[in-house]
C-alpha positions in Angstrom: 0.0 0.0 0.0 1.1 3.2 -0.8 2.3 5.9 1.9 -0.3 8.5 0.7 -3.3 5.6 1.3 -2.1 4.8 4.8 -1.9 8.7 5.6 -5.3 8.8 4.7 -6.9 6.1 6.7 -5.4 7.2 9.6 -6.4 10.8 9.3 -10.3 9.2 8.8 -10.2 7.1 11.8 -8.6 10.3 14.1 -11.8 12.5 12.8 -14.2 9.5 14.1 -12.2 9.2 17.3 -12.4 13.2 17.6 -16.0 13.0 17.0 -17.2 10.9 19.4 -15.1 12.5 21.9 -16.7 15.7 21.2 -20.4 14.3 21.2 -20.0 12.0 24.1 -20.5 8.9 22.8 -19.9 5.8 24.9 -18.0 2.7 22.9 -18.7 0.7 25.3 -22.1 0.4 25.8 -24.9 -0.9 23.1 -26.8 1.5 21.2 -30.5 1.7 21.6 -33.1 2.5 19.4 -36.0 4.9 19.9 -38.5 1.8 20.0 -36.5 0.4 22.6 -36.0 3.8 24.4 -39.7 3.8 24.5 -40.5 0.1 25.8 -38.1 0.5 28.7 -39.6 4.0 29.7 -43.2 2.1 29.7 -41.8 -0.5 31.7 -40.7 2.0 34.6 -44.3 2.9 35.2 -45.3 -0.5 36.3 -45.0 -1.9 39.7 -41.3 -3.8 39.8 -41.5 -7.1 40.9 -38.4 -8.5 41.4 -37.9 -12.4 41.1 -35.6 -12.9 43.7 -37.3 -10.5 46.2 -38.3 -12.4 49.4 -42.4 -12.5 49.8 -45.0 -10.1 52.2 -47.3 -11.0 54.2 -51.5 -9.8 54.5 -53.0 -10.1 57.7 -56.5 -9.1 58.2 -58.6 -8.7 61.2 -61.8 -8.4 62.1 -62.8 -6.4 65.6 -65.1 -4.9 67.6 -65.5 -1.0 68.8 -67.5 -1.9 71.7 -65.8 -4.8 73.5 -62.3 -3.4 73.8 -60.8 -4.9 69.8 -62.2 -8.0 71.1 -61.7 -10.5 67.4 -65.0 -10.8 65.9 -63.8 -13.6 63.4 -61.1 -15.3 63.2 -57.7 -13.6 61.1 -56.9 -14.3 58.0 -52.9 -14.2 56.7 -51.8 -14.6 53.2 -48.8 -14.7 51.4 -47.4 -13.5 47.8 -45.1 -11.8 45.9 -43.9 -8.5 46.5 -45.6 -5.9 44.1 -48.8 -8.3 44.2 -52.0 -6.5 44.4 -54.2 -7.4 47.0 -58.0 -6.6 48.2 -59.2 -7.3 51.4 -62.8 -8.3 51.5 -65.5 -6.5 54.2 -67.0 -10.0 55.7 -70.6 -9.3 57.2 -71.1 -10.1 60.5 -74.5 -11.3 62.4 -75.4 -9.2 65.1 -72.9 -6.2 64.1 -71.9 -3.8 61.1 -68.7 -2.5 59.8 -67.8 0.9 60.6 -63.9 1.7 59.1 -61.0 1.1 59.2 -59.1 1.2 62.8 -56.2 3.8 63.2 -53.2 2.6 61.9 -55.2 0.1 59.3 -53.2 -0.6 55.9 -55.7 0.3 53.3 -58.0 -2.2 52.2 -56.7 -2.4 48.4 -52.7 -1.9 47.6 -49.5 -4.2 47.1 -47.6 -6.9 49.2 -44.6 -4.9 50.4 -41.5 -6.4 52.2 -42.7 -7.2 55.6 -46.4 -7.7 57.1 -48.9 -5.6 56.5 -52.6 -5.5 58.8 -55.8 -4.4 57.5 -58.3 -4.0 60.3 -62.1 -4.0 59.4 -64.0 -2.4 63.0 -67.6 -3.4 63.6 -69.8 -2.5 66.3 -73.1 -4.0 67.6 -76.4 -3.5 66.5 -78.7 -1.7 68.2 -81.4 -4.4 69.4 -85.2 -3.3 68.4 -88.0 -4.4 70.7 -89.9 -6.9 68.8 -93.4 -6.0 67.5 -96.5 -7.4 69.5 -100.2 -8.1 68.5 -102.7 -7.9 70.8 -106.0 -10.2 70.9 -109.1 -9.5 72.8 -111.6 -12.1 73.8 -115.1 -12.0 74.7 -118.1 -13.7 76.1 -121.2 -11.9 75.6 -124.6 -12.0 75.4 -127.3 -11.3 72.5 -127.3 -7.7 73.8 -124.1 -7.4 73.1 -123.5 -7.5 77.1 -120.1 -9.2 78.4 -120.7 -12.1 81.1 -117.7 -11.5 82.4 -114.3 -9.6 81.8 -112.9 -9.4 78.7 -109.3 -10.8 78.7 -106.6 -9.7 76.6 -103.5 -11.6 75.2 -100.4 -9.8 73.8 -98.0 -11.7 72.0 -95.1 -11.2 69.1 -96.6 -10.6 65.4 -97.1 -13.7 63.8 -97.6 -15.4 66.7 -100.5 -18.7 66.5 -103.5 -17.8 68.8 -106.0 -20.6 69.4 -109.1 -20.1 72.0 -112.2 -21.7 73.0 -115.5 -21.2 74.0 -116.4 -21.6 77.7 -119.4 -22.8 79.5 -121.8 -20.5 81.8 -124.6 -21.7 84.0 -127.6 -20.2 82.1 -126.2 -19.7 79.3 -126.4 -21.9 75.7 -123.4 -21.2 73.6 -124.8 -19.5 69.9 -122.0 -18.9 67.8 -119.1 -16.4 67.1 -120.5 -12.9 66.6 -120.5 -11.4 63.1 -117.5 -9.6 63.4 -115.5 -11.5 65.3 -111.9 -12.5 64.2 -111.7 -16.9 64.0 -110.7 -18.7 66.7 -107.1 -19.6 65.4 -104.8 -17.1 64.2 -101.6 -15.0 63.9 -100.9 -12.3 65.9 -100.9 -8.8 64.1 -100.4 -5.5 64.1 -103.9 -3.8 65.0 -105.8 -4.9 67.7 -107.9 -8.3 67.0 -111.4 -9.4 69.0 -112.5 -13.0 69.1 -116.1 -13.1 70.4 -118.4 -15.9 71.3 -122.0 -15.3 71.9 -124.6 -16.6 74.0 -128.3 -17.1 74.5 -129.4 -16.4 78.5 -131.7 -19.3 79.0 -135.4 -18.2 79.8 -135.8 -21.1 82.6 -133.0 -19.3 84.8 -134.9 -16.0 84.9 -137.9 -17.3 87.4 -137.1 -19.7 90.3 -140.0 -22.9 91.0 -141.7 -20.4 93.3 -141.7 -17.5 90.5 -139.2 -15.0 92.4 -136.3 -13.8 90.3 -132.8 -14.8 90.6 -129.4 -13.3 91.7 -126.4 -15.2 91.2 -122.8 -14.0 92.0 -119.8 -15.4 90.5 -116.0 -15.6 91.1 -113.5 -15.6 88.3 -110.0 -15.1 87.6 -108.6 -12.6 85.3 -109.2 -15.0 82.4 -112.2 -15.8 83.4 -112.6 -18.9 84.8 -114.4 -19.8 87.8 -112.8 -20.2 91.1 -115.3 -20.4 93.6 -118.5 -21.8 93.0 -121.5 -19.9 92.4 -124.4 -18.4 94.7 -127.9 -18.2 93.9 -130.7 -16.1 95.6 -134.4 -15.2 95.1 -135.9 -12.2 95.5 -139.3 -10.5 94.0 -139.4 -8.0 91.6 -138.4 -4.5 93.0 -137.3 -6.0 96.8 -133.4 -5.0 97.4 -130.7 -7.1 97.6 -126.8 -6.4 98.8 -124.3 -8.9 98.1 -120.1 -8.5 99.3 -116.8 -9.6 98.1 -115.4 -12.4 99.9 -111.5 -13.2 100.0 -110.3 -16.1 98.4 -107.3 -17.9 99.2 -104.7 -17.6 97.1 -106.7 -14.7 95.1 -106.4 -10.9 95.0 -109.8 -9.3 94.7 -109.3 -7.0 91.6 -113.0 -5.5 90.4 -116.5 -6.3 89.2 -116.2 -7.3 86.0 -117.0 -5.0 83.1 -120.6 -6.8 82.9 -121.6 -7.3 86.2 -124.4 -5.9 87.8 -124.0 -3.6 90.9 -122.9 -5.1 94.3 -126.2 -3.6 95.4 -130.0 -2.9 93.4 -133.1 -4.7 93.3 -134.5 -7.5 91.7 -135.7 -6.9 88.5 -137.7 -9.4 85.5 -134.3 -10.5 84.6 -131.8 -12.9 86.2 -129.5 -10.3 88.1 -125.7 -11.4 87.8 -122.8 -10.0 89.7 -119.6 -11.2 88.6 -116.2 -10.7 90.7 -113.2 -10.4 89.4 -109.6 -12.0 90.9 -106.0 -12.4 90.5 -103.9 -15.1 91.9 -101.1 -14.1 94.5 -97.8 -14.2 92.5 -95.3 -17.3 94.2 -92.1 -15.6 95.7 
């Protein structure tokens, strides 16, 4: 090769040497395109997740405001990769309802990190409601409408079964339930229900054998029932008569019953009833 050629090359390659002195490029180090420029800058903005990063931990708790962080449900710890999402579920409760996060609390949705993280879901109690009652009247009256003794009233929780029965009275033939009386079996409900049996006085009570009227006084408990027997007097139309409470053992005279005819009056063309009402002594 000639001396001019060799000049010549070596003044080239001196040029190329200057030039990337000047501009700063580095020999060493692979060039990159712009498409790869790009694909590495879109990679930055992910989460990095590196493969030989040890793995965190997810605890969650469940516990309540009102008993002191007492543990509701039972924890639940979970393990994964660092950079991991993660979303910690609200679990519902009977008898209480979520209310936050505690102080402190990792947040309910983020990433396993290096170390243990706690998400703490606080509940508190319910408030308890009084449950809802029904109340259901019964009655024993007769064709006029007029009770033969105390009405008694039953309260119970809505929905409730009822079931009552007619009862017997001395001079009295059962008829029938009244026309707007509620059946006899039923459900407790909301408004006020009235069960109502009827009965026919019986016209051979009215006159005794000798044909003086009658007065009878009876003894029943709060539901009715009879706890002493019966007394029967005569009188004639229009003479007086007086009759008085007597104690009962056991019993706590309460009133007359709603029906009853006064404790005192006068015989009149109709069998004259006075009914007296109890309550039994509560056992202590």
């Amino acid at each position: 090769m000639k001396k001019g050629s060799i000049k010549g090359i070596v003044g080239l390659i001196g040029i190329v040497v200057i030039g990337v002195m000047i501009i700063g490029i580095d020999l060493s180090q692979p060039i990159h395109s712009n498409a790869q420029e790009n694909q590495f800058e879109t990679k930055k903005t992910r989460p990095s997740i590196n493969p030989n990063a040890t793995t965190g931990k997810l605890k969650i708790r469940y516990l309540s405001v009102n008993k002191k962080g007492k543990e509701l449900k039972s924890s639940v710890t979970t393990t994964n990769e660092i950079g991991s999402p993660y979303q910690a579920k609200i679990e519902k409760i009977k008898g209480y309802e979520f209310v936050g996060l505690s102080e402190g609390s990792a947040p309910s949705a983020g990433f396993y990190i290096n170390g243990t993280q706690k998400v703490t879901f606080m509940y508190k109690a319910k408030e308890k409601t009084a449950s809802k009652k029904g109340n259901l009247k019964v009655r024993y009256v007769d064709t006029n409408g007029v009770d033969i003794i105390a009405p008694r009233v039953i309260t119970e929780k809505l929905g409730t079964h009822y079931k009552v029965s007619k009862v017997k009275f001395k001079g009295y033939t059962y008829k029938g339930l009244s026309g707007k009386s509620a059946p006899v079996t039923g459900k407790y409900k909301e408004n006020e229900q009235e069960v109502c049996f009827e009965y026919q006085q019986d016209a051979f009570n009215t006159v005794s054998e000798n044909g003086l009227r009658k007065l009878i006084v009876r003894y029943v408990d709060m539901n009715g029932n009879v706890i002493r027997k019966e007394t029967e007097s005569t009188g004639e139309i229009g003479s007086s008569y007086e009759v008085k409470q007597i104690p009962i053992y056991g019993y706590n005279f309460v009133q007359l019953a709603d029906s009853s005819a006064p404790i005192t009056g006068q015989y009149s063309k109709e069998t004259t009833i006075v009914t007296y009402v109890y309550d039994k002594k509560s056992v202590k």
